[in-house]
KOLKOL-177187 format. One record per residue (C-alpha): x, y, z. Coordinates in Angstrom, 2 decimals, padded with zeros to 5 digits. Layout:
N
+---------+---------+---------+
!      px !      py !      pz !
+---------+---------+---------+
!       X !       Y !       Z !
...
+---------+---------+---------+
This chain:
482
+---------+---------+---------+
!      px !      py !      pz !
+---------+---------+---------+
!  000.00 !  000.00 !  000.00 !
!  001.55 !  003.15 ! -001.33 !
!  001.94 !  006.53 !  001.48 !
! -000.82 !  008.26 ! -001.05 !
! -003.36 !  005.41 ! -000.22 !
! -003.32 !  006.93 !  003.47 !
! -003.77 !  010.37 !  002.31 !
! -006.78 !  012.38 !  003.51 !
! -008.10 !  013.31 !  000.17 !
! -011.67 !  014.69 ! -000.47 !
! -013.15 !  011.39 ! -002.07 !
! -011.91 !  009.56 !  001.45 !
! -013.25 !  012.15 !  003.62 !
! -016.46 !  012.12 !  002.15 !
! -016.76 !  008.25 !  001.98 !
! -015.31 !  008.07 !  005.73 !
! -018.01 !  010.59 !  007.15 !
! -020.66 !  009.06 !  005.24 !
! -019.72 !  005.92 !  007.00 !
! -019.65 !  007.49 !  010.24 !
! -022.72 !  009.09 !  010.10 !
! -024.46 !  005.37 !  008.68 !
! -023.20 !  004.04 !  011.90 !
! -024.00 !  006.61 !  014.24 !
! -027.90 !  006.44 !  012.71 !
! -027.25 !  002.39 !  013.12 !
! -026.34 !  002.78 !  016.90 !
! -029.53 !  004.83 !  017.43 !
! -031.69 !  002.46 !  015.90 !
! -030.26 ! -000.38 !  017.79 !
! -029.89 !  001.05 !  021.20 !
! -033.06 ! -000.07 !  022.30 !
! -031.84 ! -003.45 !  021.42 !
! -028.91 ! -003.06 !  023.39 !
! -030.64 ! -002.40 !  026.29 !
! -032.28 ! -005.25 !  026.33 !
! -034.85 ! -005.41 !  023.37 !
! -037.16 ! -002.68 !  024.40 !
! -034.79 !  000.04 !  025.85 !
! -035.49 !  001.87 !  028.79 !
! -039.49 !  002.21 !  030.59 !
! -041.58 !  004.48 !  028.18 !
! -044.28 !  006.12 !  030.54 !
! -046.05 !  009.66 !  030.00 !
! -044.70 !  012.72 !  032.50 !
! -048.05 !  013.66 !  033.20 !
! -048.82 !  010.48 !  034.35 !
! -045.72 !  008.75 !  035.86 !
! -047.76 !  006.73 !  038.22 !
! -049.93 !  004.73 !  035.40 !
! -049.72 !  000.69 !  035.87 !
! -047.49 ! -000.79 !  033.51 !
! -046.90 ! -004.50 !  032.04 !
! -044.02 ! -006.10 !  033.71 !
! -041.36 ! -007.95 !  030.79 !
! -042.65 ! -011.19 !  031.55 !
! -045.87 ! -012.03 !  034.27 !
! -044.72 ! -012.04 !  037.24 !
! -046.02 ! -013.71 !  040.96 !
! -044.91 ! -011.03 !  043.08 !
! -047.37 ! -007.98 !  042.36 !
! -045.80 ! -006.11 !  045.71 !
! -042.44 ! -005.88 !  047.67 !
! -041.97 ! -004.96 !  051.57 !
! -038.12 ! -004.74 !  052.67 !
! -037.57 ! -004.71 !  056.21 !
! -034.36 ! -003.50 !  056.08 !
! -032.80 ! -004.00 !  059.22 !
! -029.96 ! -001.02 !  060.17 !
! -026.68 ! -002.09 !  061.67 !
! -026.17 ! -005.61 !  060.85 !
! -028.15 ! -008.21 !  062.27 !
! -025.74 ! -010.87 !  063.22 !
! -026.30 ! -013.73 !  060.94 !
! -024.64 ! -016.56 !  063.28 !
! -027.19 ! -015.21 !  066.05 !
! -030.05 ! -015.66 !  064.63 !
! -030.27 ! -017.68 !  061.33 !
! -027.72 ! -019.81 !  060.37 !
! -026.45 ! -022.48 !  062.91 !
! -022.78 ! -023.12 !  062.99 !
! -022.22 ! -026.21 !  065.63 !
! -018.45 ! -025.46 !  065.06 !
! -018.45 ! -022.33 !  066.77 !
! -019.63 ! -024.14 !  069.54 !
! -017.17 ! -026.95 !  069.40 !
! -014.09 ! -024.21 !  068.68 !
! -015.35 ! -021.71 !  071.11 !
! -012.38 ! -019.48 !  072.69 !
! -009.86 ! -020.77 !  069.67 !
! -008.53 ! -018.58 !  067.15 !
! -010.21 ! -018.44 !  063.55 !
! -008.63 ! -021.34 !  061.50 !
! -006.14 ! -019.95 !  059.14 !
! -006.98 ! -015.97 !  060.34 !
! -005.67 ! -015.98 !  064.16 !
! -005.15 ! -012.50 !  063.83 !
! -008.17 ! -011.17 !  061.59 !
! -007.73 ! -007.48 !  061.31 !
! -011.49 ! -006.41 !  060.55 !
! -013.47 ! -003.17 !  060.69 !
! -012.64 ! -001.75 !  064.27 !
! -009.42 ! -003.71 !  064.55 !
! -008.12 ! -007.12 !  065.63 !
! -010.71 ! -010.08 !  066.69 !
! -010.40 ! -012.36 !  069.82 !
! -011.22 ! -015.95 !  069.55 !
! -014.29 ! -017.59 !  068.35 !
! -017.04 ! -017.18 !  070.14 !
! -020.13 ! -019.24 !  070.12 !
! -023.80 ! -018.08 !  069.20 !
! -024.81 ! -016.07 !  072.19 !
! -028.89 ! -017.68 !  072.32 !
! -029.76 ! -021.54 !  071.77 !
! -030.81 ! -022.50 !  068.17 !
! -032.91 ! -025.58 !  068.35 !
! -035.50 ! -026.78 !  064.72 !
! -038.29 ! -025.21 !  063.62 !
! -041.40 ! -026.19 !  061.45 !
! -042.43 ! -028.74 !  059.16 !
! -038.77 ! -028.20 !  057.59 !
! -036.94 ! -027.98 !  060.77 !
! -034.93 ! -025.62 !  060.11 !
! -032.46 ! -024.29 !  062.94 !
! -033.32 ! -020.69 !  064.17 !
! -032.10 ! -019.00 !  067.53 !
! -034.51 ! -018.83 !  070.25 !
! -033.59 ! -014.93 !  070.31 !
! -036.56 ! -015.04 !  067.55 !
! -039.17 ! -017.39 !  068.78 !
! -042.02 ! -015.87 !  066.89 !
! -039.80 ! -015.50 !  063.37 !
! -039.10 ! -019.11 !  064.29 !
! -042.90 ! -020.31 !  064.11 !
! -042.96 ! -018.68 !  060.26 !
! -039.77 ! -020.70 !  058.75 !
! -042.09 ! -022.73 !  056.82 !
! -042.91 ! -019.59 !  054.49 !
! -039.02 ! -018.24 !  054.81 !
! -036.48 ! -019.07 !  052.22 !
! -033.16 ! -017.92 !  053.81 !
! -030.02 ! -016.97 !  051.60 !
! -027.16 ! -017.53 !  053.81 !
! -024.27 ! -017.12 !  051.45 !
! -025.12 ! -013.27 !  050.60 !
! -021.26 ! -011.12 !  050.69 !
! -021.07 ! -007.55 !  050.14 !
! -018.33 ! -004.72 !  048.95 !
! -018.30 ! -002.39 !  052.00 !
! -017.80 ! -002.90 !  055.55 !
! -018.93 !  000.40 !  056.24 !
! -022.31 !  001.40 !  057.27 !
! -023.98 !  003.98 !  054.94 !
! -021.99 !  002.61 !  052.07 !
! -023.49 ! -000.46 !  052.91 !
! -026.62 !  001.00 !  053.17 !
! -026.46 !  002.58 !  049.66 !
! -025.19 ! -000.76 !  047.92 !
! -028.27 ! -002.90 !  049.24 !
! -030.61 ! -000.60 !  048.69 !
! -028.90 !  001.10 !  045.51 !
! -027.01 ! -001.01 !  043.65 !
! -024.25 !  001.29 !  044.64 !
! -021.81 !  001.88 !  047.27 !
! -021.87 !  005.76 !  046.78 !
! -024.85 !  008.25 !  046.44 !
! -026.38 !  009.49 !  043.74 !
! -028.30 !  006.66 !  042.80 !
! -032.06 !  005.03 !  042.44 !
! -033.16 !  002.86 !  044.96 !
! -034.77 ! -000.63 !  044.00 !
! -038.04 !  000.83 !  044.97 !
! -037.51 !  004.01 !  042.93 !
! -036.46 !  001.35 !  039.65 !
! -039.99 ! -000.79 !  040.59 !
! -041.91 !  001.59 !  040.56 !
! -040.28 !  003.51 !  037.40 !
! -040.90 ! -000.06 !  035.67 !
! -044.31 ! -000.81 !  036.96 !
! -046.48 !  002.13 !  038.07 !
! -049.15 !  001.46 !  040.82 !
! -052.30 !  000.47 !  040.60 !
! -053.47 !  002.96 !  043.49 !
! -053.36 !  006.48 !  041.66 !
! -054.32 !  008.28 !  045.25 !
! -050.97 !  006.47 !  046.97 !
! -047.17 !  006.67 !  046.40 !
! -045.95 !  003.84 !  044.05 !
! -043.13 !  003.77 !  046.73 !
! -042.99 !  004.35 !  050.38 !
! -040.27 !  004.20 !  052.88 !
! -041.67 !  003.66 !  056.35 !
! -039.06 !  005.17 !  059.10 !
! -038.25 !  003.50 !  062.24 !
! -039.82 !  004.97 !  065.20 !
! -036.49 !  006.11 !  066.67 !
! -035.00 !  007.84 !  063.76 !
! -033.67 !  007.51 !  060.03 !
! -030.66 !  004.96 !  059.20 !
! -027.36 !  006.30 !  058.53 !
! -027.58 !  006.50 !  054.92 !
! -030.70 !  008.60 !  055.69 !
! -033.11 !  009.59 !  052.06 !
! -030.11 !  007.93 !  050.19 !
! -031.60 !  004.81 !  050.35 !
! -035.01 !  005.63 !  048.90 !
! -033.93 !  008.32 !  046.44 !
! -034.94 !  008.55 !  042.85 !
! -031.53 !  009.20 !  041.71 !
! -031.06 !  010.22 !  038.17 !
! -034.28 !  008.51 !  037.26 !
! -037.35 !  011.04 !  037.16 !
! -038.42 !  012.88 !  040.52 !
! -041.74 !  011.58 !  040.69 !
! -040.39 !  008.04 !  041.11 !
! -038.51 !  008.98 !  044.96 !
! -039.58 !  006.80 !  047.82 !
! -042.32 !  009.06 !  050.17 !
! -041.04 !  008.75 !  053.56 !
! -044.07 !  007.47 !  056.02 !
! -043.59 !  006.98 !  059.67 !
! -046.75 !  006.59 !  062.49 !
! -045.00 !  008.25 !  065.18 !
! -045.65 !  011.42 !  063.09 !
! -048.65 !  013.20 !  062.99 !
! -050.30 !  013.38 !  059.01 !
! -050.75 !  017.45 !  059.01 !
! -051.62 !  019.82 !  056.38 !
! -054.12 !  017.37 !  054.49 !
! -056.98 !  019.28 !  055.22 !
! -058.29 !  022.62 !  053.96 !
! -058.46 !  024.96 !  056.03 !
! -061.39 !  025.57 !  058.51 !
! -063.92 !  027.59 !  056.95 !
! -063.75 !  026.46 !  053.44 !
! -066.57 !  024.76 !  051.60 !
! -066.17 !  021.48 !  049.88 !
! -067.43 !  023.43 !  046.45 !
! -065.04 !  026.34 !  047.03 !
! -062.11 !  024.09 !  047.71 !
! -062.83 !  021.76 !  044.26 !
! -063.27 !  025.13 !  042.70 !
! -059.36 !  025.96 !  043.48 !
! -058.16 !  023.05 !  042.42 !
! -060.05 !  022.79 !  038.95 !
! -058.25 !  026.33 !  038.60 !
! -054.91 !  024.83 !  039.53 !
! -055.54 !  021.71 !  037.77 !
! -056.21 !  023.86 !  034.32 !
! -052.91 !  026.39 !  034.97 !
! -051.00 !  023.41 !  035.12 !
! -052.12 !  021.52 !  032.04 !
! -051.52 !  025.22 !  030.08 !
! -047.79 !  025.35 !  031.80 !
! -047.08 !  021.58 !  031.07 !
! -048.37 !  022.13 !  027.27 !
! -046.23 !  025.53 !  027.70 !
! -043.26 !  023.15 !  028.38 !
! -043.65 !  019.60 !  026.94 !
! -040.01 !  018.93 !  027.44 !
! -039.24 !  019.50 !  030.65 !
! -039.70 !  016.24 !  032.34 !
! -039.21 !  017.27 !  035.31 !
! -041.94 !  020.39 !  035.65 !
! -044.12 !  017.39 !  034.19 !
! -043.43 !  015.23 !  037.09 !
! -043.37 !  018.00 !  040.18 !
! -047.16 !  018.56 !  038.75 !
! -047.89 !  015.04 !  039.05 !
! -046.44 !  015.00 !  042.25 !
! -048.61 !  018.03 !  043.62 !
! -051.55 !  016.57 !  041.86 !
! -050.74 !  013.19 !  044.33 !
! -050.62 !  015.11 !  047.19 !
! -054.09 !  016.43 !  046.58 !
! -055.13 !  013.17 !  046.47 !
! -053.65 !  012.15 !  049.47 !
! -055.48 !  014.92 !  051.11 !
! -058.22 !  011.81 !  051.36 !
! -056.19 !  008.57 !  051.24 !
! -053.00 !  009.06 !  053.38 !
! -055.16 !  009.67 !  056.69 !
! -057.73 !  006.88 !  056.21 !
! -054.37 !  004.15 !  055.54 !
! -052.17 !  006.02 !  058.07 !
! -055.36 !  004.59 !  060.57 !
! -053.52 !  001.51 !  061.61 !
! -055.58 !  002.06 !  065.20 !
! -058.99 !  001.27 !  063.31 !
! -057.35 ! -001.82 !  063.65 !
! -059.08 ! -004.73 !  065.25 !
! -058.05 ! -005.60 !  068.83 !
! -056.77 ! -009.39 !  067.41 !
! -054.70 ! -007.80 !  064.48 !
! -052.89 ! -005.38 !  067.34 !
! -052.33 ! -008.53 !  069.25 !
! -051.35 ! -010.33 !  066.29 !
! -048.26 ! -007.92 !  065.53 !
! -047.50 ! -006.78 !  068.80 !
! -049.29 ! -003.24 !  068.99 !
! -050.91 ! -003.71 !  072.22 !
! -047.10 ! -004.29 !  073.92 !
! -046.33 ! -001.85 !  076.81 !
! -042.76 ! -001.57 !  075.02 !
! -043.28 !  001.56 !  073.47 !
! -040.95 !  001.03 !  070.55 !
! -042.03 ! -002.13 !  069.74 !
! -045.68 ! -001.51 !  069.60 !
! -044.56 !  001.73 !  067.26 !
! -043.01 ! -000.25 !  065.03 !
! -045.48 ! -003.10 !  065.29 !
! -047.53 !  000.13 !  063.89 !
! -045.41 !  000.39 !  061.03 !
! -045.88 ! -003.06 !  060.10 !
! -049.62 ! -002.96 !  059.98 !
! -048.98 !  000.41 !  058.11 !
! -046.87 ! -001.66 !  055.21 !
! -049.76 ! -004.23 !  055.32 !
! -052.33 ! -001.49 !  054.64 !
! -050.15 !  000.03 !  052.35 !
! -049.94 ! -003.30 !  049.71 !
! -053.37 ! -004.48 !  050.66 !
! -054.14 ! -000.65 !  048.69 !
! -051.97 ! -001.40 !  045.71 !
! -048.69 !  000.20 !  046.81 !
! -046.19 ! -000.94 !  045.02 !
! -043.17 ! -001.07 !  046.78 !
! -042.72 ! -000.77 !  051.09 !
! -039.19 ! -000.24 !  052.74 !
! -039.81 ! -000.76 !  056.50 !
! -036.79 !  000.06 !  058.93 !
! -035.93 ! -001.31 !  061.98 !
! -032.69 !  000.43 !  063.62 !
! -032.54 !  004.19 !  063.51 !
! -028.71 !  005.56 !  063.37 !
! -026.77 !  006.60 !  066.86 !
! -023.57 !  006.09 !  067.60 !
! -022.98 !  003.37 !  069.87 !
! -025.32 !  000.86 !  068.17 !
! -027.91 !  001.97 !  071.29 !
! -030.78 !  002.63 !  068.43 !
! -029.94 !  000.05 !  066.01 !
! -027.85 ! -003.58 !  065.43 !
! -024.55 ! -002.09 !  065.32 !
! -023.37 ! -003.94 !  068.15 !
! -019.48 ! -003.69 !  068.73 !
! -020.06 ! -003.93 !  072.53 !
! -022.57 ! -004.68 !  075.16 !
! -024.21 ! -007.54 !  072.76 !
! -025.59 ! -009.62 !  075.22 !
! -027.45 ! -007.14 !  076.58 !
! -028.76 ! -004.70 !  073.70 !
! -029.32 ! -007.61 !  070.89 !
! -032.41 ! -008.87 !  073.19 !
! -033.90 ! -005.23 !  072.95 !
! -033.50 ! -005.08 !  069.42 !
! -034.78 ! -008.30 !  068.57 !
! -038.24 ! -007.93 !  070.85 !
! -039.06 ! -004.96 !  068.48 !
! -038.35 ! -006.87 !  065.44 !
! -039.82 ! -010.63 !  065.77 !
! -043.37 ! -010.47 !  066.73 !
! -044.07 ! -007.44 !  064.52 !
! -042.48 ! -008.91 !  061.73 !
! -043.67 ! -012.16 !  062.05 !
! -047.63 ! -011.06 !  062.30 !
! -047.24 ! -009.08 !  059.38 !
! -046.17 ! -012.66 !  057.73 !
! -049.13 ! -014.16 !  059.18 !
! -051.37 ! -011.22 !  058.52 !
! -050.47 ! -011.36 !  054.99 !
! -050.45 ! -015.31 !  055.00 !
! -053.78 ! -015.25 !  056.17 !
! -055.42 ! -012.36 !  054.17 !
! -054.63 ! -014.01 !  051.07 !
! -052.01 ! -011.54 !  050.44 !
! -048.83 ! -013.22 !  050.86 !
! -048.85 ! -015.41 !  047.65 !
! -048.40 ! -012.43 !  045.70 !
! -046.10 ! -009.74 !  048.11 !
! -042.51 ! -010.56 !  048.61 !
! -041.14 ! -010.18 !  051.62 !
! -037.65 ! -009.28 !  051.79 !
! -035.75 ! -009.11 !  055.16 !
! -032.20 ! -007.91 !  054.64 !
! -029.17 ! -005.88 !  056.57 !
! -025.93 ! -004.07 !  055.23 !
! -023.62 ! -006.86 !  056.75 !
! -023.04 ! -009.84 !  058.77 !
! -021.30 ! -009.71 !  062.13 !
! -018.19 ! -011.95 !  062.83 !
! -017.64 ! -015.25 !  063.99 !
! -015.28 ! -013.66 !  067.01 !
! -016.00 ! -011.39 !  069.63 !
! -013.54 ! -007.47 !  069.26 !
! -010.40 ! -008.17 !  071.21 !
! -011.04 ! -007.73 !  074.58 !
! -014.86 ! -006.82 !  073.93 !
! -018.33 ! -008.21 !  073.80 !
! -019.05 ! -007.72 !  070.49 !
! -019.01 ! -008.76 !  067.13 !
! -017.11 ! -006.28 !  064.59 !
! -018.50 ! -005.68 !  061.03 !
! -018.54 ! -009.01 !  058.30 !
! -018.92 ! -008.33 !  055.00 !
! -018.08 ! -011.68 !  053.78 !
! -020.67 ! -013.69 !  054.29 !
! -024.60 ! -012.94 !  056.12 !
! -028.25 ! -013.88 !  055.35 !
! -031.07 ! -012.36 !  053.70 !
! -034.15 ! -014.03 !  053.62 !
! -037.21 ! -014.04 !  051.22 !
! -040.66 ! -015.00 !  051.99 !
! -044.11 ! -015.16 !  049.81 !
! -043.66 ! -013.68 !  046.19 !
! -043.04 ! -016.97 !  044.92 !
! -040.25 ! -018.06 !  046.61 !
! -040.08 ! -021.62 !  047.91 !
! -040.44 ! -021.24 !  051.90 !
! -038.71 ! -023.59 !  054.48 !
! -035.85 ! -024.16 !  052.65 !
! -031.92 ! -022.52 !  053.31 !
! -030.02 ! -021.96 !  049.98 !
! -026.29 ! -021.74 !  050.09 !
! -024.39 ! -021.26 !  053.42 !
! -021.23 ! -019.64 !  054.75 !
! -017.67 ! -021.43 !  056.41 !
! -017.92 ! -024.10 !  059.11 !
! -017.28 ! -020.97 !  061.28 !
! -019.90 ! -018.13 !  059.69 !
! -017.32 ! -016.17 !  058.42 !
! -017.07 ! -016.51 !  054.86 !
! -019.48 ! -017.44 !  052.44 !
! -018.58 ! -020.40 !  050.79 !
! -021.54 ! -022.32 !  049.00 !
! -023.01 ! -020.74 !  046.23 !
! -022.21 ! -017.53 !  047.22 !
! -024.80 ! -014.28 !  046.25 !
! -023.82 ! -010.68 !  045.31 !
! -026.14 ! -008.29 !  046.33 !
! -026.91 ! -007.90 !  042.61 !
! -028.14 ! -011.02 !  042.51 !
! -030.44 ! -009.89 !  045.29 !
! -031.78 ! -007.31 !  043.59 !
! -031.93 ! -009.77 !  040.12 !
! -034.01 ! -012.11 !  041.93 !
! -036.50 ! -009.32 !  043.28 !
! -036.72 ! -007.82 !  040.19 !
! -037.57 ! -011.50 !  038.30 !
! -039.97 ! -012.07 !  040.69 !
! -041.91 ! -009.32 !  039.59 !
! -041.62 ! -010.25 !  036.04 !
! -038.44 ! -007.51 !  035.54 !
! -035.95 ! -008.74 !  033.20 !
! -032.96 ! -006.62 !  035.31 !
! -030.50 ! -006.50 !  032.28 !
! -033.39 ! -004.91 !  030.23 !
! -034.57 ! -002.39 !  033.00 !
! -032.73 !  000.64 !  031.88 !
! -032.59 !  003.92 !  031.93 !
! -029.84 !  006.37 !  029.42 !
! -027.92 !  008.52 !  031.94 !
! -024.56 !  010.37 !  031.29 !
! -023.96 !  008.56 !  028.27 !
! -024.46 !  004.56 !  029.65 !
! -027.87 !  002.73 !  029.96 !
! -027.88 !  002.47 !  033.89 !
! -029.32 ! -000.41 !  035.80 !
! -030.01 ! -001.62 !  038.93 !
! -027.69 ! -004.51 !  038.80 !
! -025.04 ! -002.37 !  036.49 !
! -023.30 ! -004.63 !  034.89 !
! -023.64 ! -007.97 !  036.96 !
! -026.43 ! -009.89 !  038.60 !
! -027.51 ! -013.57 !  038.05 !
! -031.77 ! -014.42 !  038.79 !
! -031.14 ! -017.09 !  041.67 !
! -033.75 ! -019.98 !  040.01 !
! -033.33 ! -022.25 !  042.76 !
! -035.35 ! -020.19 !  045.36 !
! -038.26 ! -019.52 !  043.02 !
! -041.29 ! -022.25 !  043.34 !
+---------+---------+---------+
């Protein structure tokens, strides 16, 4: 090939930019197919919140997290290691000198509360969580579940995100941007705070991200009193419908003013929810209306203040589904140094886990039954999850167990998940998992299937990439699903 052959002459630079602009026009045309054969959710602005058809049909038409802030202690409560028993007080095989989050680790130490069977399946659960215990029969527990961070809020963000950093969509916020709701006068997504406080990752973990504003999480809580929802005294039904047909038409004349603008579309849709919440919020937020066997049931009627709040918040995310809301993240474990308000136990666990799990078993396990026995639970998942595990050792010279984010459990139930069974599993010692270990992105793959959400084809174009939930990993676990 002669030097001239390389030569930029006119003839090549036309032929070259003709080519580049073919393939340019070829990329458009086949991005949607690159994102997974229909590209990302097409939805109007003006109505964000309209139902939409899943990829595939689903069985899960709902999803409650109980998200559990501060790590839950996996080898406490769900998965029995008789080896830590047998090797209590010895160094970790192979790691006698573990350097983890808050330093070096002691020797092993054995689960702190009893674990005996459980069920029909008999599966082994602590005693710490007697009334969790009577529900393992509808549970399928993922016990080989490792994360990236070992530090709280990051660790929030990833398991509710995706992500370890901010910035963005939470699973609810990528639900409900793929689905809609089928109740137009409730939030698609709701994020129910603990009675004590937020976790540490705070809004981060229901935020819509870069997808569109109206799909963020609305934060609920029942300790809080629902104000502003009425008009004020004085005003006549008539006069205040007036108003709003008045809004309601400058609206539609801005929106049409500014087709393009997304956003403006959604913040009137947003507005436009909040007028109808005027009527539905308070008559779901009346979790007292409640018969006296359904507070019993969850644990309302307790004289432990926190726990009968948060047994509130349970019926709340019961209400909430049984209405058509589509998504539900319930906390338990509000942030404060010291672990005092959540799991983040480093010291002092014998004595604070007991607290923590009171508040957490009965409630949690009624609103299994509740749904179980409502008819309900067939088609809501229930996901209970945490950041991290906790290790297999108590701190050096401490009585707690130090952040572990090798190996911990998360555990499904309903939503088509095949209960009483354990899937994977960690060392011989809890520390590690080991059989068939699960990213969190497989989490989040298996949630989404569930729902009928292909997660490689859930998209959405951002800063020039085709974001997902899973970004660029995530395997459907099949093995769980009935």
């Amino acid at each position: 090939m002669s030097i001239r052959d390389h030569l930029l002459c006119r003839r090549n630079f036309l032929a070259h930019t003709g080519s580049g602009l073919g393939a340019i026009a070829l990329a458009q045309l086949l991005r949607p197919q690159a994102a997974g054969g229909d590209g990302s959710v097409v939805f109007d602005p003006a109505d964000p919140f309209a139902p939409r058809r899943a990829h595939a049909r689903g069985v899960a038409e709902n999803v409650i997290v109980v998200f559990c802030a501060g790590a839950v202690s996996h080898i406490d409560f769900w998965e029995y290691k008789p080896d830590l028993v047998r090797f209590h007080g010895k160094p970790l095989p192979g790691n006698e000198r573990l350097i983890s989050f808050q330093g070096e680790n002691g020797t092993l130490q054995r689960p702190l509360w009893t674990f005996r069977p459980r069920g029909e399946c008999g599966k082994m659960v602590s005693d710490i969580v007697p009334h969790l215990g009577g529900c393992v029969d509808d549970i399928c527990f993922l016990h080989s579940v490792h994360t990236k961070s070992s530090t709280h809020g990051p660790g929030e963000n990833l398991m509710s995100t995706g992500f370890n950093r901010e910035g963005y969509p939470g699973i609810g916020a990528w639900v409900s941007y793929a689905l809609g709701t089928e109740n137009q006068d409730l939030p698609a997504f709701v994020a129910i705070e603990d009675p004590r406080g937020t976790p540490q990752s705070g809004p981060n973990n229901w935020t819509n991200g870069f997808l569109p504003a109206a799909f963020q999480g609305s934060a609920f809580s029942t300790t809080r009193p629902v104000e502003h929802l009425q008009p004020p005294r004085g005003t006549s039904p008539e006069a205040n419908s007036s108003v709003l047909r008045a809004l309601n038409r400058l609206n539609e004349r801005h929106r049409q003013a500014f087709r393009g603008d997304s956003d403006l579309s959604a913040r009137i849709s947003s507005y436009e929810l909040a007028a109808r919440m005027q009527l539905s919020v308070p008559e779901v937020m009346g979790v007292n209306a409640e018969p006296a066997h359904i507070q019993k049931l969850y644990g309302a009627d307790s004289k432990n203040r926190v726990k009968a709040d948060f047994a509130a918040n349970c019926i709340l995310a019961r209400r909430l589904v049984e209405r058509g809301t589509r998504f539900v993240q319930l906390f338990n474990g509000a942030y404060a140094s010291g672990g005092r308000l959540n799991w983040d136990t480093h010291n002092s666990m014998p004595a604070l886990v007991p607290g923590h799990a009171e508040i957490l078993d009965q409630p949690v396990a009624g609103l299994l039954r509740d749904l179980k026995q409502r008819g309900l639970l067939d088609k809501t998942l229930v996901v209970c999850c945490t950041e991290f595990g906790r290790m297999p050792m108590f701190q050096l010279g401490n009585d707690g167990r130090d952040h572990n984010p090798e190996g911990f459990t998360v555990w499904f139930a309903g939503g088509g998940v095949r209960g009483g069974m354990s899937y994977g599993a960690t060392d011989a010692f809890g520390y590690k998992a080991e059989q068939q270990p699960l990213s969190i992105h497989d989490v989040h793959a298996t949630v989404l299937h569930l729902l009928g959400i292909d997660h490689e084809r859930l998209t959405y174009y951002h800063n020039g990439l085709q974001r997902r939930l899973t970004d660029v990993h995530g395997h459907v676990v099949h093995d769980v699903i009935a």
